[in-house]
MOPAC internal coordinates of N, CA, C and O (Angstrom, degrees):
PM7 1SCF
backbone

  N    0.0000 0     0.00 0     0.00 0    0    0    0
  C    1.4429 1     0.00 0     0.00 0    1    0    0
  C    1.5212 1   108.31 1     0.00 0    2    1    0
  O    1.2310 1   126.82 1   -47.19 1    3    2    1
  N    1.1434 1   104.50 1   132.81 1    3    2    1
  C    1.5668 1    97.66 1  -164.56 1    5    3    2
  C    2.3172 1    97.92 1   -78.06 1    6    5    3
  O    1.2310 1   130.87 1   -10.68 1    7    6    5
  N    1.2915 1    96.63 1   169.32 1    7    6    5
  C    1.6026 1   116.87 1  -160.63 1    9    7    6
  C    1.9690 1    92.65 1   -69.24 1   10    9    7
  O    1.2310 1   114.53 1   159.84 1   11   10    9
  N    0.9786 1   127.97 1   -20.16 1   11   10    9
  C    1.6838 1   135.61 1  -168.83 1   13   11   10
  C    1.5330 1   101.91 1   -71.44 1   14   13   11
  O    1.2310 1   125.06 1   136.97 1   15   14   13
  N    1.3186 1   107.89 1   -43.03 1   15   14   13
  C    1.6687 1   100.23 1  -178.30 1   17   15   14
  C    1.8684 1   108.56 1  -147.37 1   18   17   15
  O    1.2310 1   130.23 1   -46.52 1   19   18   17
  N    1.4087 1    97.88 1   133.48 1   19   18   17
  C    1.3716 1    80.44 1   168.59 1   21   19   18
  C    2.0067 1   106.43 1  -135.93 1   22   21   19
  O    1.2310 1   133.75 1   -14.82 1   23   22   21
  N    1.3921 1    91.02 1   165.18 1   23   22   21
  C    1.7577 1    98.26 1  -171.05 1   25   23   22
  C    1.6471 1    93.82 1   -93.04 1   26   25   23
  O    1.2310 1   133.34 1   -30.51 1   27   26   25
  N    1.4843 1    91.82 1   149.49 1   27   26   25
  C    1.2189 1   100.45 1   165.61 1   29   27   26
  C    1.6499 1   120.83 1  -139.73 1   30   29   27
  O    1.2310 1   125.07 1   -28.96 1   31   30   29
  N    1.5576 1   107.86 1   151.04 1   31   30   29
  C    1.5014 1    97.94 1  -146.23 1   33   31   30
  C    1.8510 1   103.36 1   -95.45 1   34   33   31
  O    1.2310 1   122.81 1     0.79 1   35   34   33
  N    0.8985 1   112.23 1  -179.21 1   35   34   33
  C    1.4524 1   130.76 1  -148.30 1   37   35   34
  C    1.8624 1   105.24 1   -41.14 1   38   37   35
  O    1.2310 1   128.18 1    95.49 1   39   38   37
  N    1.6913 1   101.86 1   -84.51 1   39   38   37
  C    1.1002 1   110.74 1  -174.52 1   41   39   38
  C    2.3615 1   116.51 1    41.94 1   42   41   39
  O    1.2310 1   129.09 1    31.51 1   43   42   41
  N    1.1719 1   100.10 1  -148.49 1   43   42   41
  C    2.0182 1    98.92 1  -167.93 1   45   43   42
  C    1.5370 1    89.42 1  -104.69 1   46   45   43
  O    1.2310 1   116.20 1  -135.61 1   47   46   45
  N    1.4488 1   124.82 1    44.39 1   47   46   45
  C    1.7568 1   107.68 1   161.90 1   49   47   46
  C    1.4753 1    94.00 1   -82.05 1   50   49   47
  O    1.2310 1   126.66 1   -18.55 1   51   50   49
  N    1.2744 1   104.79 1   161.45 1   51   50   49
  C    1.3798 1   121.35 1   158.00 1   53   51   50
  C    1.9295 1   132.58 1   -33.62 1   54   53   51
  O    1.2310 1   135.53 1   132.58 1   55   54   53
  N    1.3142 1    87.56 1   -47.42 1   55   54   53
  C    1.6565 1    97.76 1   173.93 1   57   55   54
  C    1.6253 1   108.22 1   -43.92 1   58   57   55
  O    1.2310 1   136.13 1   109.58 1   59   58   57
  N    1.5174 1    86.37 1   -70.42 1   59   58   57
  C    1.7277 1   111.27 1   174.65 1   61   59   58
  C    1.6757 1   115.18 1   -14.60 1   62   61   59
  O    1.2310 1   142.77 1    98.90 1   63   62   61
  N    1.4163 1    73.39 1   -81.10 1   63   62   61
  C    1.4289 1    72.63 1   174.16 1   65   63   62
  C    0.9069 1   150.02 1   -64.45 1   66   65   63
  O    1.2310 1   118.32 1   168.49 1   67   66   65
  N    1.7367 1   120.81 1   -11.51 1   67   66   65
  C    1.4794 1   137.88 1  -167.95 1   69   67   66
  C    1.4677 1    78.47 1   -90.70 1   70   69   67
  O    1.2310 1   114.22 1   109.44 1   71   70   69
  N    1.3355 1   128.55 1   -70.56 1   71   70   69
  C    1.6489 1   106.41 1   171.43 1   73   71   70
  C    1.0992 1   150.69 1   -40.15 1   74   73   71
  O    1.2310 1   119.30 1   160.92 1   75   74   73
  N    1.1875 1   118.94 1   -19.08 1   75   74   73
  C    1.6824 1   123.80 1   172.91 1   77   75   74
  C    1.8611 1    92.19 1   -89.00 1   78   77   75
  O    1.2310 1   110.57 1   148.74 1   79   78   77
  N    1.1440 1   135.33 1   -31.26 1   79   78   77
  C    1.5143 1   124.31 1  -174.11 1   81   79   78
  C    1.5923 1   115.30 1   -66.93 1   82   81   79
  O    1.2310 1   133.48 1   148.30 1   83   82   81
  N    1.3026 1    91.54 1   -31.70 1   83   82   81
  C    1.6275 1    99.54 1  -179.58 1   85   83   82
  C    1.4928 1   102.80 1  -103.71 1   86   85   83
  O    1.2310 1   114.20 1   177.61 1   87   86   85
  N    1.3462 1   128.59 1    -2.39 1   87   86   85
  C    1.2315 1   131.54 1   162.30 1   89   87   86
  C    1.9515 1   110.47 1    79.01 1   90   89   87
  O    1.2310 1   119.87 1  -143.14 1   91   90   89
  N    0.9908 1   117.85 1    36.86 1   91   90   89
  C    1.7974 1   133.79 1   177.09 1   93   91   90
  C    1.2309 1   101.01 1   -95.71 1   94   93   91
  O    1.2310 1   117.85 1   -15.88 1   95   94   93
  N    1.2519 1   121.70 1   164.12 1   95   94   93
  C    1.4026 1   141.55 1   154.23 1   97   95   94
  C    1.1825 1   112.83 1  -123.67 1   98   97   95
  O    1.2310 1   108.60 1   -48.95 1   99   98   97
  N    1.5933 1   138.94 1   131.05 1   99   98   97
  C    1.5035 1   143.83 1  -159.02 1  101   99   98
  C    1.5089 1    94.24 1  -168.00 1  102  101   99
  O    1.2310 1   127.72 1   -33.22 1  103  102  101
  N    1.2497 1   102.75 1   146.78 1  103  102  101
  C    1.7914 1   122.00 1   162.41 1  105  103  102
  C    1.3063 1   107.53 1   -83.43 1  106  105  103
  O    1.2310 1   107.13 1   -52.27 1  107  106  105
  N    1.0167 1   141.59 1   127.73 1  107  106  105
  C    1.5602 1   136.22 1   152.92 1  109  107  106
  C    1.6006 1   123.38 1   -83.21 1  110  109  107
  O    1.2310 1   124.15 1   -54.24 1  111  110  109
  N    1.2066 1   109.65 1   125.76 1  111  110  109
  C    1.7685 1   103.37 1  -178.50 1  113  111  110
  C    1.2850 1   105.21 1  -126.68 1  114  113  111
  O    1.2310 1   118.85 1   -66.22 1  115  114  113
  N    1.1289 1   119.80 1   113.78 1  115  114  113
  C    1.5666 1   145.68 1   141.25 1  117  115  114
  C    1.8250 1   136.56 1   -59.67 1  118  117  115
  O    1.2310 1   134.73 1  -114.42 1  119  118  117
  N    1.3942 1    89.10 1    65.58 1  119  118  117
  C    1.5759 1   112.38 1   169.35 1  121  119  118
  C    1.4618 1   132.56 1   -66.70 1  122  121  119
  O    1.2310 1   118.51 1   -55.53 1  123  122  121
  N    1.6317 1   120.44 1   124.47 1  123  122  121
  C    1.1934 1   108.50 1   164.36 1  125  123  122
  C    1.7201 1   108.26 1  -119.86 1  126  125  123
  O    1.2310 1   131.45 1   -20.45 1  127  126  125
  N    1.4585 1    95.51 1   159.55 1  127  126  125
  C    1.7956 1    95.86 1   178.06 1  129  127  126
  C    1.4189 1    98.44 1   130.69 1  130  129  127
  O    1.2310 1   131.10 1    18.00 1  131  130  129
  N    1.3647 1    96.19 1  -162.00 1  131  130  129
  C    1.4269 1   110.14 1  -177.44 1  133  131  130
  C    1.6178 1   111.34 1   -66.92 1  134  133  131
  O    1.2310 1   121.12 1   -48.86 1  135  134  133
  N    1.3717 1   115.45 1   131.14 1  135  134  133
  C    1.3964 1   107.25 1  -166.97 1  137  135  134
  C    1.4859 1   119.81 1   -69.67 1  138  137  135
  O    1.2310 1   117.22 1   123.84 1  139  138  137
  N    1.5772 1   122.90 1   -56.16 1  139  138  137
  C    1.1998 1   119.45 1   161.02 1  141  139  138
  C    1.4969 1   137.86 1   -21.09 1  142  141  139
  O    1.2310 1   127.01 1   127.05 1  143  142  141
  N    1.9119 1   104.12 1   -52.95 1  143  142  141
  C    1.3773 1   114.64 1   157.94 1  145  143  142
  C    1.1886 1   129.19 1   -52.66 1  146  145  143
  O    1.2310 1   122.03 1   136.17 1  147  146  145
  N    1.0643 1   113.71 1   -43.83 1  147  146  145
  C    1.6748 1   115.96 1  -163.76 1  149  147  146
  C    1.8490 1    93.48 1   -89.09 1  150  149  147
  O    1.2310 1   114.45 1   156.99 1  151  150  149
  N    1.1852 1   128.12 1   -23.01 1  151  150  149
  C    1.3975 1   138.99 1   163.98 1  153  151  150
  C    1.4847 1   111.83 1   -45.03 1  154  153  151
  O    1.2310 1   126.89 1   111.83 1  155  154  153
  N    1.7572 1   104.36 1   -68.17 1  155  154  153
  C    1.6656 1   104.36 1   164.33 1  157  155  154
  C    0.8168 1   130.54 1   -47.49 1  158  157  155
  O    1.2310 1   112.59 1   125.67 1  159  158  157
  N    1.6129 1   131.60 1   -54.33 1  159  158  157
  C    1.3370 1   135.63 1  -145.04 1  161  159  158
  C    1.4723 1    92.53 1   -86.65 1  162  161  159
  O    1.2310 1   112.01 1   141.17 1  163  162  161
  N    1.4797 1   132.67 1   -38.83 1  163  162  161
  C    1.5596 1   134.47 1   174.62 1  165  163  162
  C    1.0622 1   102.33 1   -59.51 1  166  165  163
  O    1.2310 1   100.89 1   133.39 1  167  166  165
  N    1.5492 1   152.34 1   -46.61 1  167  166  165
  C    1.5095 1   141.73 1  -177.14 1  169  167  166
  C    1.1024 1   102.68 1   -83.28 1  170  169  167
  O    1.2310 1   106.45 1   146.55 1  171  170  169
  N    1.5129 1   142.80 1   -33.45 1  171  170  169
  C    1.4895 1   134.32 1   143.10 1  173  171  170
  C    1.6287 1   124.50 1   -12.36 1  174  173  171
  O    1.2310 1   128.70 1   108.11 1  175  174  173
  N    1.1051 1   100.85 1   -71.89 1  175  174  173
  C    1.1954 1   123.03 1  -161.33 1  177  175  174
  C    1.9862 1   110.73 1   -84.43 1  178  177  175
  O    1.2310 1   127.88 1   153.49 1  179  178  177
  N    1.5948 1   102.44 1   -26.51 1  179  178  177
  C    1.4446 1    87.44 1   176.92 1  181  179  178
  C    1.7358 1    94.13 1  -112.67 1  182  181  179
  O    1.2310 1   112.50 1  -136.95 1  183  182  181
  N    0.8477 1   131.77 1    43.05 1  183  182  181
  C    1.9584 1   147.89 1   174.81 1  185  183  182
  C    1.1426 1    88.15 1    40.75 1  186  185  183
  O    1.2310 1   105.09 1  -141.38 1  187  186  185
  N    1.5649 1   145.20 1    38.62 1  187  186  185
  C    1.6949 1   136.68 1   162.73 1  189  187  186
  C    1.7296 1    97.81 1   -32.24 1  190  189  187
  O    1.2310 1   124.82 1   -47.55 1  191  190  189
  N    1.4935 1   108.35 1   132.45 1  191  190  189
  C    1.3363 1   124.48 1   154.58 1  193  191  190
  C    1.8151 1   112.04 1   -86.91 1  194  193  191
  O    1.2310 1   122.71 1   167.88 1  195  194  193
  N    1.3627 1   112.42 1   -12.12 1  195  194  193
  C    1.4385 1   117.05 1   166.50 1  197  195  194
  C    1.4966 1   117.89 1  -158.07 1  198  197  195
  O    1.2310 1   123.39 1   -44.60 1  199  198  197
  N    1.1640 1   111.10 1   135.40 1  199  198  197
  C    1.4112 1   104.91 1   168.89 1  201  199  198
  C    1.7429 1   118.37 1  -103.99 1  202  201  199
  O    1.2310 1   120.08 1   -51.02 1  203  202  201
  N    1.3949 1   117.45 1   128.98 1  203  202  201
  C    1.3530 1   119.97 1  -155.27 1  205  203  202
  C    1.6449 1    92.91 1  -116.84 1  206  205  203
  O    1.2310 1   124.88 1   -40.57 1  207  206  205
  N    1.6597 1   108.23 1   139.43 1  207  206  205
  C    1.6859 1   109.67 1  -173.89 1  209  207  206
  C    1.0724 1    86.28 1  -136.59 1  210  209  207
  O    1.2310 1   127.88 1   -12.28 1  211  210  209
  N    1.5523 1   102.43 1   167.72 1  211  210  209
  C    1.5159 1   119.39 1  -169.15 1  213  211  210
  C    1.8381 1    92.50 1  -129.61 1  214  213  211
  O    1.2310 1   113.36 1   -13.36 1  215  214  213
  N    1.3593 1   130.15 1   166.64 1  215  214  213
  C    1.3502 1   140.29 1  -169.07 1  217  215  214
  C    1.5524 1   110.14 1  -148.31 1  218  217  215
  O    1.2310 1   114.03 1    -1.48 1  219  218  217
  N    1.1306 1   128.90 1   178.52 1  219  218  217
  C    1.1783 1   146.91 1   171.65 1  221  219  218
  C    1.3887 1   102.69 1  -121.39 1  222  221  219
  O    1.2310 1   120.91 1   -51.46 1  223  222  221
  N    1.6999 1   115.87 1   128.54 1  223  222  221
  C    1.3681 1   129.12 1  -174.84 1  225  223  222
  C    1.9907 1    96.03 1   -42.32 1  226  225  223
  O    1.2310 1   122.36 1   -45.86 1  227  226  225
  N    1.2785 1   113.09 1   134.14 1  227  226  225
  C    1.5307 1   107.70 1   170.26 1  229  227  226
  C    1.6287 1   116.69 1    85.83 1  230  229  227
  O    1.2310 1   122.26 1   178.88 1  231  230  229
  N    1.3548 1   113.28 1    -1.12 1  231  230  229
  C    1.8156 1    95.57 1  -156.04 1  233  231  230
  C    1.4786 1    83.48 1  -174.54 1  234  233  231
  O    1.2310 1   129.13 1    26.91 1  235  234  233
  N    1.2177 1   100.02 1  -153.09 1  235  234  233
  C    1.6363 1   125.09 1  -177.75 1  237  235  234
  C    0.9608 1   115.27 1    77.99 1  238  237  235
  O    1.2310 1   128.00 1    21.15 1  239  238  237
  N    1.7073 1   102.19 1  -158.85 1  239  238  237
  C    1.7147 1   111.76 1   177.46 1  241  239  238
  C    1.6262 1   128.90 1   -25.50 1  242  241  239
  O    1.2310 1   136.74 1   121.72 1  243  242  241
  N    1.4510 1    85.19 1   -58.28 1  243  242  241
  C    1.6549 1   101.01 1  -166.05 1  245  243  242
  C    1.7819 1   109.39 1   -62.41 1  246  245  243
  O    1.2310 1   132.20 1   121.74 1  247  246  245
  N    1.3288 1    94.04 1   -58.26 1  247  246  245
  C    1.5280 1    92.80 1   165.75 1  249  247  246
  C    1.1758 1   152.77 1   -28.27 1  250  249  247
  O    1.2310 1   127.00 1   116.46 1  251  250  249
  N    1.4897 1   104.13 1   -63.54 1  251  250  249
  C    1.3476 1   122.97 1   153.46 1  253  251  250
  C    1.7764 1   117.86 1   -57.64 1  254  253  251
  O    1.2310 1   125.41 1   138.34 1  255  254  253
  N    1.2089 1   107.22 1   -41.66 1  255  254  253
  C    1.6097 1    96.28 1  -155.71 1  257  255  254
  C    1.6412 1    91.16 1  -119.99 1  258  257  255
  O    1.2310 1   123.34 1   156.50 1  259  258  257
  N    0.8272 1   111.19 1   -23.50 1  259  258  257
  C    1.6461 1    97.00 1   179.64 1  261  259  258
  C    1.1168 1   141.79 1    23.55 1  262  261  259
  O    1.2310 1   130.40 1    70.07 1  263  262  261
  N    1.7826 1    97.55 1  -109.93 1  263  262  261
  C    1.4018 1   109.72 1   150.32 1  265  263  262
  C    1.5093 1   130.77 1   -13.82 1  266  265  263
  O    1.2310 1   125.35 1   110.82 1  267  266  265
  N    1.6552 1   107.33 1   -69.18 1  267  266  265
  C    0.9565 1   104.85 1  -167.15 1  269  267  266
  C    1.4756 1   116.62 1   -75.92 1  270  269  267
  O    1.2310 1   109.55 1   165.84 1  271  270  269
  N    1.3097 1   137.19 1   -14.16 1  271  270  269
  C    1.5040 1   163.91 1   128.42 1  273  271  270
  C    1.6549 1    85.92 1   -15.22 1  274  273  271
  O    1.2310 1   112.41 1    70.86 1  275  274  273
  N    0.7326 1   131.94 1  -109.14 1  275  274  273
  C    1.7688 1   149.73 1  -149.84 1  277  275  274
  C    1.6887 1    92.14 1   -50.73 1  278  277  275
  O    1.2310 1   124.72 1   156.91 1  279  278  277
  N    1.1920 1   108.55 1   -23.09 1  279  278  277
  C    1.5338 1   106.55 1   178.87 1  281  279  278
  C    1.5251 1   140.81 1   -85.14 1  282  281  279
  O    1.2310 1   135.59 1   147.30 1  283  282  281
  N    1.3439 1    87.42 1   -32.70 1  283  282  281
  C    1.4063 1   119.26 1   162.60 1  285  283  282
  C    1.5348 1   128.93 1   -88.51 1  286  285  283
  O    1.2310 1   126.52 1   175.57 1  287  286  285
  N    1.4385 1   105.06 1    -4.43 1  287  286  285
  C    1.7391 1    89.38 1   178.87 1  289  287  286
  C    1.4181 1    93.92 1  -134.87 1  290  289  287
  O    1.2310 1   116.39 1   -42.19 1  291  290  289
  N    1.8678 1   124.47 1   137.81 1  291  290  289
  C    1.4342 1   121.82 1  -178.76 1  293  291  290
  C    1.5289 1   107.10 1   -86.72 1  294  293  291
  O    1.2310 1   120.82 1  -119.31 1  295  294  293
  N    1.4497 1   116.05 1    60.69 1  295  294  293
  C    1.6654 1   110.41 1   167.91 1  297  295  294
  C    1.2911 1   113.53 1  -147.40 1  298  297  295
  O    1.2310 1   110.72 1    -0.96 1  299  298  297
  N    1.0869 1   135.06 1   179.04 1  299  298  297
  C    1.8329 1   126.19 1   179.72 1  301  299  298
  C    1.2416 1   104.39 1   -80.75 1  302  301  299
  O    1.2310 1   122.95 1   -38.67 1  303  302  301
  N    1.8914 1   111.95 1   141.33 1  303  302  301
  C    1.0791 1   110.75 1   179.56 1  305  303  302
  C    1.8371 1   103.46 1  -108.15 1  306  305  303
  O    1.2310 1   124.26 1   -39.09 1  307  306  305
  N    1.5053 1   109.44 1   140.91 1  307  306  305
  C    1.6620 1   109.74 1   159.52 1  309  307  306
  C    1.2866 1   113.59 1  -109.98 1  310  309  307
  O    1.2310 1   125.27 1   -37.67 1  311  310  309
  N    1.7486 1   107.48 1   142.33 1  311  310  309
  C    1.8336 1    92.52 1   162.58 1  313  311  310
  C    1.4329 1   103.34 1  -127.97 1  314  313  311
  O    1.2310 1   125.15 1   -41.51 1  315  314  313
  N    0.7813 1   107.72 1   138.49 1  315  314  313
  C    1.7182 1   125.07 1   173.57 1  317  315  314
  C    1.4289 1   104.58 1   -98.35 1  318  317  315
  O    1.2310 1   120.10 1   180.00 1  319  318  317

């Protein structure tokens, strides 16, 4: 796994638990760096058929990184 992001497994974090309440199973990855990059190499690496982003009404993710988001990873991107 490259040094930019790493998963961490279940145990009493928060994730965890918001997943076992609603009953999902998900990896969580915790990336730092350039966002786009660490965007690819995570849908790289776990074969995402989509990568799904979330925004702030007006701004956010998409805004800022967009482009380079859609550029960097070979799968369809959504943002909600």
């Amino acid at each position: 796994m490259p040094d930019s992001f790493r998963s961490r497994p279940g145990g009493d974090t928060p994730y965890f638990l918001l997943q076992q309440d609603v009953g999902i199973k998900a990896d969580v990855l915790i990336g730092s760096g350039d966002v786009p990059k660490v965007l690819g190499q995570a849908a790289k690496q776990t074969n995402a058929d989509l990568l799904v982003t979330g925004c702030y009404p007006y701004g956010g993710n998409l805004r800022t990184h967009g482009y380079g988001i859609i550029c960097a990873v070979a799968i369809p991107v959504l943002n909600v």
